[in-house]
C-alpha positions in Angstrom: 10.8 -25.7 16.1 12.0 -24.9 12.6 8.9 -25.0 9.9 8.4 -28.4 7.7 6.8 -28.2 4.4 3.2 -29.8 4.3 2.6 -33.0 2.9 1.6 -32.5 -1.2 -1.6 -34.0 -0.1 -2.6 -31.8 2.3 -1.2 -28.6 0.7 -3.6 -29.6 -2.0 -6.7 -29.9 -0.3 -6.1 -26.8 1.8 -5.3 -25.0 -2.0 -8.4 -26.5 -3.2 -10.9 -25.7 -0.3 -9.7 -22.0 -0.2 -9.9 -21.5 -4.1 -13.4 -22.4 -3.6 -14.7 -20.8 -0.3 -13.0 -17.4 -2.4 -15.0 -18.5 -5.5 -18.2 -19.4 -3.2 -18.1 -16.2 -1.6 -18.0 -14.2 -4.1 -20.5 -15.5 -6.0 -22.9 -14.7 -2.9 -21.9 -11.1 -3.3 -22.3 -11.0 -7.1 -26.0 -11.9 -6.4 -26.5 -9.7 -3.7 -25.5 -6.8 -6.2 -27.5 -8.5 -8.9 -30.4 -8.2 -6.8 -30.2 -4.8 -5.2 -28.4 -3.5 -8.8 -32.0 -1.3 -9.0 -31.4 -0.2 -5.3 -27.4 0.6 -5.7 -28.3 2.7 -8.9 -31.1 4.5 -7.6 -28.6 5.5 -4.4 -25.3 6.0 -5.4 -25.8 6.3 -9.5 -23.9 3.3 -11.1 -22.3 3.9 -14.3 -23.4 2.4 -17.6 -20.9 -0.3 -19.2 -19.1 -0.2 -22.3 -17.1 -3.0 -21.8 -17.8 -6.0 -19.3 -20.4 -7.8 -20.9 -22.3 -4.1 -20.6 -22.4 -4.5 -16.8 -23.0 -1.6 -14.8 -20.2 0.0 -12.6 -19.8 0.7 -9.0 -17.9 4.1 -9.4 -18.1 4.4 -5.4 -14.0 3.8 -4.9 -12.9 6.9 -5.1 -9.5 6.6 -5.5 -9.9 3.8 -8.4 -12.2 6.4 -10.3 -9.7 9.6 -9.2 -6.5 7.8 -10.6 -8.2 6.3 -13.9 -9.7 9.3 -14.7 -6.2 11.6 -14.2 -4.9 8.4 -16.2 -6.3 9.2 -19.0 -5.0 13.1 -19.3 -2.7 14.1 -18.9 -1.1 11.6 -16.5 -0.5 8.3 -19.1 0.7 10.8 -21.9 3.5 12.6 -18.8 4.4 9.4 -18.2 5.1 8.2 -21.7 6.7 11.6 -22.4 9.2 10.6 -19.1 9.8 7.5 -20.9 11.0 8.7 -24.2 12.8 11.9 -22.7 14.5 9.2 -20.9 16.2 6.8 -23.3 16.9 10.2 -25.6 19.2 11.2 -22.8 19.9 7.3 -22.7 21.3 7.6 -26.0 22.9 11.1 -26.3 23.6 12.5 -23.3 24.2 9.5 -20.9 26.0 11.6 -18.1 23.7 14.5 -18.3 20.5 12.1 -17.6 19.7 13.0 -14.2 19.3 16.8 -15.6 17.4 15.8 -18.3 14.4 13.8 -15.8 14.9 16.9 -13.0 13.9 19.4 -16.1 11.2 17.1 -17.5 9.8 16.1 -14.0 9.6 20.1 -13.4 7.5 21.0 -16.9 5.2 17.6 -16.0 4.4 19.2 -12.9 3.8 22.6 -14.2 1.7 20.8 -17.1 -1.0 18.9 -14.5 -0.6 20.7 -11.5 -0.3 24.5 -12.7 2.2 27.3 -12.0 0.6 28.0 -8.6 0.9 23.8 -7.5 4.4 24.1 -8.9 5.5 27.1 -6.8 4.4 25.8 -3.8 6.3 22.5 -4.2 8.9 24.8 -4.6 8.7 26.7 -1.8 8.6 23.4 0.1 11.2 22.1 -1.3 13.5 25.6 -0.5 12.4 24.9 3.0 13.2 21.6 3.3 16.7 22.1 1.9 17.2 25.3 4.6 16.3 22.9 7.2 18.4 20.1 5.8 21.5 22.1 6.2 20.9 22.7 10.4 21.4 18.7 10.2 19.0 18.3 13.1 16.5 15.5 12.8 14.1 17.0 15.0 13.7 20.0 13.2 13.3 18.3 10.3 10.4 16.1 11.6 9.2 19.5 13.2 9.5 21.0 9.7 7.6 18.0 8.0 4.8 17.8 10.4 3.7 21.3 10.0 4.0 20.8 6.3 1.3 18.1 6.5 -0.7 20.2 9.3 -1.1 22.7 6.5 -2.9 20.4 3.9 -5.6 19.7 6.0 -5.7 23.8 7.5 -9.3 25.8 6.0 -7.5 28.5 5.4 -5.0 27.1 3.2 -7.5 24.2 1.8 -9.9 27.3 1.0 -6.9 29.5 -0.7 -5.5 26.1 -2.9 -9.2 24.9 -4.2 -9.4 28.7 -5.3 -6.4 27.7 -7.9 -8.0 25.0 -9.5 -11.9 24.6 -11.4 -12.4 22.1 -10.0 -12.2 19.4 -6.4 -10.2 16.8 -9.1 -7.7 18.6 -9.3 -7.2 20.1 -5.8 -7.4 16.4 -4.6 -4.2 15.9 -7.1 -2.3 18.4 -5.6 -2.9 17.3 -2.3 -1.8 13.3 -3.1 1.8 15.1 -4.9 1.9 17.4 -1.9 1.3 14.3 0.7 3.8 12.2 -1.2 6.5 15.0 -1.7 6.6 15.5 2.1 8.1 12.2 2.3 10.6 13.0 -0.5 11.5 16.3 1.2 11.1 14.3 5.3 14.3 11.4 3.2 16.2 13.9 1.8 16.9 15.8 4.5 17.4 13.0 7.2 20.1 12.0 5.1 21.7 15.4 4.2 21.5 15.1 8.2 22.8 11.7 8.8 25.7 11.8 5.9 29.5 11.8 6.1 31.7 14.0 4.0 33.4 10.6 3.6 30.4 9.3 1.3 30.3 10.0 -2.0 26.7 10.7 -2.4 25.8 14.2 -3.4 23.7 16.7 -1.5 23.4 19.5 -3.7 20.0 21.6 -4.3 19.9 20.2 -7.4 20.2 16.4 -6.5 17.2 17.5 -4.5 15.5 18.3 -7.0 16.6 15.6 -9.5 14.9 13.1 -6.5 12.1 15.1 -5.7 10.9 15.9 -9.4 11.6 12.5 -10.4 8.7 11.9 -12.5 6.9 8.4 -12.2 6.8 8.8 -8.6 5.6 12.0 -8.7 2.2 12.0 -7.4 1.0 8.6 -5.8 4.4 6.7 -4.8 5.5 4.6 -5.0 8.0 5.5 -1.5 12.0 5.6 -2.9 14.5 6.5 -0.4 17.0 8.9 -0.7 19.5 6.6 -0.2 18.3 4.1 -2.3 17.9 6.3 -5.2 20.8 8.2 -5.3 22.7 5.2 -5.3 20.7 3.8 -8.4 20.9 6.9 -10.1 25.1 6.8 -10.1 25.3 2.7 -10.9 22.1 2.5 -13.1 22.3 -0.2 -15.6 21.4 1.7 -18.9 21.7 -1.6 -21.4 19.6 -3.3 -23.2 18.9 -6.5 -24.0 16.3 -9.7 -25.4 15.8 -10.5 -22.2 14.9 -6.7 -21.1 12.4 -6.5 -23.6 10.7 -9.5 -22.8 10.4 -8.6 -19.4 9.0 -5.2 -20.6 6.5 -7.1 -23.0 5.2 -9.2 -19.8 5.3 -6.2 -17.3 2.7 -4.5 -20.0 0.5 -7.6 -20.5 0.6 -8.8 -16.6 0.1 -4.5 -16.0 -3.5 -5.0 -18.3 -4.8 -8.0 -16.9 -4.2 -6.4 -13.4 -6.6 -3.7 -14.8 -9.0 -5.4 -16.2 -9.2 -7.7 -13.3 -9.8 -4.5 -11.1 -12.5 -3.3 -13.9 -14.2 -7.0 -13.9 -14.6 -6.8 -10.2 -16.3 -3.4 -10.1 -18.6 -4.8 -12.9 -19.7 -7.5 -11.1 -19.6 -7.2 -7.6 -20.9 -3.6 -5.8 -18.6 -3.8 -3.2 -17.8 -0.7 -2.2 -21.9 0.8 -3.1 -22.7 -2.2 -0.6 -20.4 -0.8 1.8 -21.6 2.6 2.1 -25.1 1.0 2.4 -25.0 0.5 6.3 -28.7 -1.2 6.1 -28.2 -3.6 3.0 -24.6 -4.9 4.9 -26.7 -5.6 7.7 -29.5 -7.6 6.0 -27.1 -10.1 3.4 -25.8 -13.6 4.5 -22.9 -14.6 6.6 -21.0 -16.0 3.2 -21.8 -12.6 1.0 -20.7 -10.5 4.4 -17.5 -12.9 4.3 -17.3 -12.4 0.7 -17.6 -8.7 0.6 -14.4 -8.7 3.5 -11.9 -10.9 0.5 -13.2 -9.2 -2.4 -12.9 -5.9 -0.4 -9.3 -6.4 0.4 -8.4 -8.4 -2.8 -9.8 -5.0 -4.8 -7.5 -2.9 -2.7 -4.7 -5.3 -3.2 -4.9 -5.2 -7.6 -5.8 -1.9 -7.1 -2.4 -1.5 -6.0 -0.9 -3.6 -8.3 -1.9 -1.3 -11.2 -1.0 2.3 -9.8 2.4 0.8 -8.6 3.1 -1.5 -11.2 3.0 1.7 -14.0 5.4 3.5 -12.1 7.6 0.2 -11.0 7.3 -0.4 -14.8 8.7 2.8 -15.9 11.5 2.9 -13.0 12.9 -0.1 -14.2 13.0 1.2 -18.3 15.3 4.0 -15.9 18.1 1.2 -15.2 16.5 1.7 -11.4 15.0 -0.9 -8.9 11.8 -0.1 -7.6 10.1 -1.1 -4.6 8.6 -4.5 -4.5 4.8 -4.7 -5.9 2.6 -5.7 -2.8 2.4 -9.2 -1.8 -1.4 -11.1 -2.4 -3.2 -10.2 0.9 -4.7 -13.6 1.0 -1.4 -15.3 1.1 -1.4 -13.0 4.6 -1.0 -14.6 7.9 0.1 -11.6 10.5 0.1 -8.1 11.4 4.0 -8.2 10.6 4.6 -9.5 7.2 1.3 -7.5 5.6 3.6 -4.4 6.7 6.7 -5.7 5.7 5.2 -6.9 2.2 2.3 -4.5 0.9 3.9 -1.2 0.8 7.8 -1.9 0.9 8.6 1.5 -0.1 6.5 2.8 2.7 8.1 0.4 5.2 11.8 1.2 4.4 10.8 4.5 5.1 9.1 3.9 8.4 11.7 2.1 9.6 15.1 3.8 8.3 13.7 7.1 9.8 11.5 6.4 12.9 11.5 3.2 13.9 15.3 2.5 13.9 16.6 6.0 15.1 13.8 5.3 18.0 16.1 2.6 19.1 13.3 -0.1 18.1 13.8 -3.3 20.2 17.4 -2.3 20.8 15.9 -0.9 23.5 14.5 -3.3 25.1 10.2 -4.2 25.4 9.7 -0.2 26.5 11.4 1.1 23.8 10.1 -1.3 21.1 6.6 -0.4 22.1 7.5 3.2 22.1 9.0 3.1 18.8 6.0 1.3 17.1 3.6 3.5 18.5 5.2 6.8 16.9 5.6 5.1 13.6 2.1 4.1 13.7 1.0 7.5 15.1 2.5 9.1 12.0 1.5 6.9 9.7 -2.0 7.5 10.7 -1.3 11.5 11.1 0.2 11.2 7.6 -3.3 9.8 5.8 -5.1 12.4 7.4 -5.3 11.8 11.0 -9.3 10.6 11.1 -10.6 9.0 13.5 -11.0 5.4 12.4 -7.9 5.4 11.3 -6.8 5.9 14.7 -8.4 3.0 15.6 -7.4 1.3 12.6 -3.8 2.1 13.7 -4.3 1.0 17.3 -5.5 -2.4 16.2 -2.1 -2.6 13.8 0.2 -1.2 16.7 -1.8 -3.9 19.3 -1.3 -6.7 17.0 2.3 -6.2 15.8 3.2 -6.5 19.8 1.4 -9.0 20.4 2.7 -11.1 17.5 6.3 -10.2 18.5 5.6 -10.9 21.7 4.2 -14.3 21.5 7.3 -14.7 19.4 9.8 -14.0 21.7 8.2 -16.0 24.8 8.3 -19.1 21.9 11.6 -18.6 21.5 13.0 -18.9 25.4 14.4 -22.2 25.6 12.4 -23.6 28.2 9.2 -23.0 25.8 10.7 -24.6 22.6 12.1 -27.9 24.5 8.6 -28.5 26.0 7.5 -28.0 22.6 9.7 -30.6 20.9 8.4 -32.8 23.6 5.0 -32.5 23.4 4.2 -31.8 19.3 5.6 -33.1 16.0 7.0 -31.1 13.2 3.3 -31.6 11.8 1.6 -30.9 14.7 3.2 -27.8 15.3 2.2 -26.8 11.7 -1.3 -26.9 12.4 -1.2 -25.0 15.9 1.0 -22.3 14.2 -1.9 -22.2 11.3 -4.4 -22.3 13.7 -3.2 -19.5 15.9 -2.4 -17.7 12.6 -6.1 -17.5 11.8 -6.9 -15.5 14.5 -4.3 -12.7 13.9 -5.8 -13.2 10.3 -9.3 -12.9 11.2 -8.1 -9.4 13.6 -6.3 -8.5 10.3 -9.0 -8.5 7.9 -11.0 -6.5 10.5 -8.5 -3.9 10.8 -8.4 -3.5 6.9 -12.3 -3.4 7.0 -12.2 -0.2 9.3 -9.4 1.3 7.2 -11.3 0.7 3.8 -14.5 1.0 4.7 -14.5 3.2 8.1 -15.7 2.4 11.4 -19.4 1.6 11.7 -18.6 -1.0 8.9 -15.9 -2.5 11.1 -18.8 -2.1 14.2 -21.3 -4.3 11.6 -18.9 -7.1 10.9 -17.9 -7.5 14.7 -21.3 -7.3 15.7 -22.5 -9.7 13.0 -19.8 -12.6 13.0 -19.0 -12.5 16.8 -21.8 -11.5 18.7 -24.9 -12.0 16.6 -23.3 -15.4 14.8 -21.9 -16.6 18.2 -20.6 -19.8 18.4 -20.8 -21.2 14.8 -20.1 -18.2 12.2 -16.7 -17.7 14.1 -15.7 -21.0 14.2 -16.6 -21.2 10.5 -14.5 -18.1 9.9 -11.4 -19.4 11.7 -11.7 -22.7 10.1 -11.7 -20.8 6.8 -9.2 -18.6 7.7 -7.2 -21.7 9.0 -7.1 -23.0 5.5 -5.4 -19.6 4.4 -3.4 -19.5 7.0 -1.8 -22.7 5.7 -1.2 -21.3 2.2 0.4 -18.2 3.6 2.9 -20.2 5.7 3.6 -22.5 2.4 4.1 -19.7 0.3 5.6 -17.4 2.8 8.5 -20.0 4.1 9.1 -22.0 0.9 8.4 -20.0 -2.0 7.6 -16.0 -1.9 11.5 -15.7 0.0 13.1 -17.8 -2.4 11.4 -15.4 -5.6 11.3 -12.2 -4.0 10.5 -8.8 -6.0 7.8 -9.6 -7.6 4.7 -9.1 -5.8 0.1 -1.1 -2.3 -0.2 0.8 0.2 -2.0 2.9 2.2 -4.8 4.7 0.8 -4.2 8.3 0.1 -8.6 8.5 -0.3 -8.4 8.5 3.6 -7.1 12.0 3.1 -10.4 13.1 1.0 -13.1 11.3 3.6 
């Protein structure tokens, strides 16, 4: 039965219920870290305020606290040199551009990395292209895998921290190296995959014009080969009012994205609260609930600002980058958070695994087979720990499940005792209300991966075993009025405006 928009009414109350169970919530945990401020500080060292009302800050996000401090040198000041190299060649040496980026992407990476971090990219990049030209997709997955296996080796770990005073800037060359291997893994499929028919270059150097692209460089976001080559050869250089504008809002929206992510670690101690197993067991049902949203909400501007610097500067380029990720509380299913959050990450997934797997081409065997290798690299690719192979085990059982329910709904037998039995309304509500508990699984899933697994073993052994009956059927009433949001905005609005609204954590790789 096809969708039906919800009566204005009803959309409104469901709008106005969640605004404030997200507002309630989150006042619970703002004075549960108001309370145990003393406690957080004593334990994990809060940092003093300048700004934010002269709040103390929960520095415990690593990844936040890694990229803002790299932000600040030399990172903002490579990226700001990548934008002006750029429109110089713009302006005077239009068809030598791409050599112009390569060159500058090369001396960036020198300049924050080192000559020993450069030469190793290098040398990975020399292999990849070697193994590029056998055109054998297996060997280059072989080759790619083993390149990751080493990141994580003693030896090797031991040899690269020896290059660098100190962990900050190991831990930078192993996010570039992480990313690149993806970079190298999409070049190479498609030097692999290609047609002397196409006219699409596979040089060395368009290699290295891709992989030394510089606003990409060390945290993503994910560009295909294919994608950007074809950019790169029908970029569109001009500008215009109407570019600048956009540029002007991109900055602004890009600050209040920041400061949004700064006003949350001001006020709420979400992740010191996290790491404190014995305080997460002792605070109420509505600051545990709260701590989940402003847990996932945090990753989700997080993202929004290390993506939308980058996605900013890629489209100064004349390029189009990936979609920003999509508000995870607009999130209704195991499917559309990985078709929506990361969408660079997902092209990849699916253009090179998934797809070449035979995905559900090949029938229900060969659809489960395929989603459990993409997930199984995916998981190897963050580091391969173990909650995040249970966090990847959840995603893979809840992707199947959902396209399985989906395709039973969709035998004709099941949709004409449908129209029979429920209205257009009706059906609404059940699909909301069956939505709420792949949303409630969902939000536990991203618990494990952000927080680990004994905080994914407190919430299920606080909401649905201690708090059994009531503080479930609270939740999925809750997550019942989200569920009816996401469907709103998700059928009648975010696929009519597309392109405009993360990622997997690369601080899994550090824990």
């Amino acid at each position: 039965m096809k969708v039906i928009p919800l009566p204005a009414w009803e959309f409104a109350i469901y709008l106005f219920l969640s605004v404030v169970i997200h507002l309630y919530s989150f006042y619970e945990v703002y004075l549960v870290s108001r309370e145990h401020a003393e406690e957080l500080d004593h334990e994990f060292g809060l940092e003093r305020g300048v700004f934010f009302w002269k709040l103390k800050k929960d520095p415990t996000d690593f990844e936040w606290s890694f990229w803002m401090e790299w932000c600040r040198w030399p990172l903002m000041w490579l990226m700001l040199g990548h934008v002006v190299v750029s429109q110089f060649a713009r302006i005077c040496f239009e068809k030598h551009r791409p050599w112009f980026l390569m060159v500058y992407g090369i001396l960036a990476c020198w300049t924050a990395l080192g000559t020993n971090g450069l030469t190793i990219i290098f040398l990975n990049i020399c292999i990849s292209y070697i193994v590029a030209m056998l055109k054998s997709p297996w060997i280059t997955w072989l080759s790619s895998m083993l390149m990751l296996l080493m990141l994580h080796e003693n030896s090797v770990e031991n040899v690269q921290r020896g290059w660098y005073i100190n962990e900050n800037e190991y831990y930078l060359l192993l996010f570039t190296l992480t990313v690149r291997c993806l970079y190298y893994t999409s070049f190479s499929l498609e030097y692999s995959y290609h047609q002397i028919s196409e006219n699409v270059s596979y040089s060395f150097t368009s290699m290295l014009v891709y992989v030394f692209y510089y606003p990409v460089f060390h945290n993503g976001p994910i560009i295909t080969f294919n994608e950007f080559s074809k950019q790169m050869d029908k970029q569109d250089l001009g500008w215009s009012k109407h570019s600048i504008c956009a540029l002007t809002f991109d900055i602004v929206r890009l600050f209040i994205w920041w400061w949004l992510a700064e006003s949350m670690l001001h006020l709420m101690y979400i992740h010191a609260i996290y790491s404190s197993y014995s305080l997460l067991e002792q605070v109420s049902y509505w600051a545990l609930g709260g701590l989940a949203l402003a847990q996932v909400l945090f990753f989700y501007v997080k993202y929004l600002v290390l993506y939308g610097l980058p996605a900013l500067i890629i489209r100064l380029d004349g390029l189009n980058p990936p979609a920003l990720p999509r508000c995870v509380s607009t999130m209704f299913s195991f499917t559309g958070i990985w078709r929506s959050f990361d969408v660079g990450l997902h092209r990849f997934l699916v253009r090179y695994i998934y797809i070449p797997l035979g995905g559900s081409q090949r029938g229900l065997w060969g659809m489960l087979f395929s989603t459990a290798l993409t997930f199984t690299f995916v998981c190897f690719w963050h580091g391969g720990h173990g909650y995040l192979w249970y966090w990847a085990a959840m995603n893979w059982i809840g992707i199947i499940t959902e396209q399985g329910i989906k395709k039973m709904l969709s035998t004709s037998y099941i949709q004409s005792r449908i129209g029979q039995t429920l209205s257009p309304n009706m059906y609404r509500r059940v699909q909301a209300a069956v939505s709420s508990i792949s949303t409630a699984l969902l939000i536990l899933t991203n618990i494990i991966f952000l927080g680990g697994e004994e905080v994914g073993k407190i919430y299920w052994r606080r909401l649905f075993v201690h708090g059994w009956p009531w503080v479930p059927l609270t939740v999925f009433i809750c997550l019942y009025f989200f569920a009816q949001i996401g469907i709103e905005w998700d059928t009648f609005y975010f696929r009519q405006y597309k392109g405009g609204f993360p990622r997997c954590s690369l601080s899994k790789l550090v824990k």
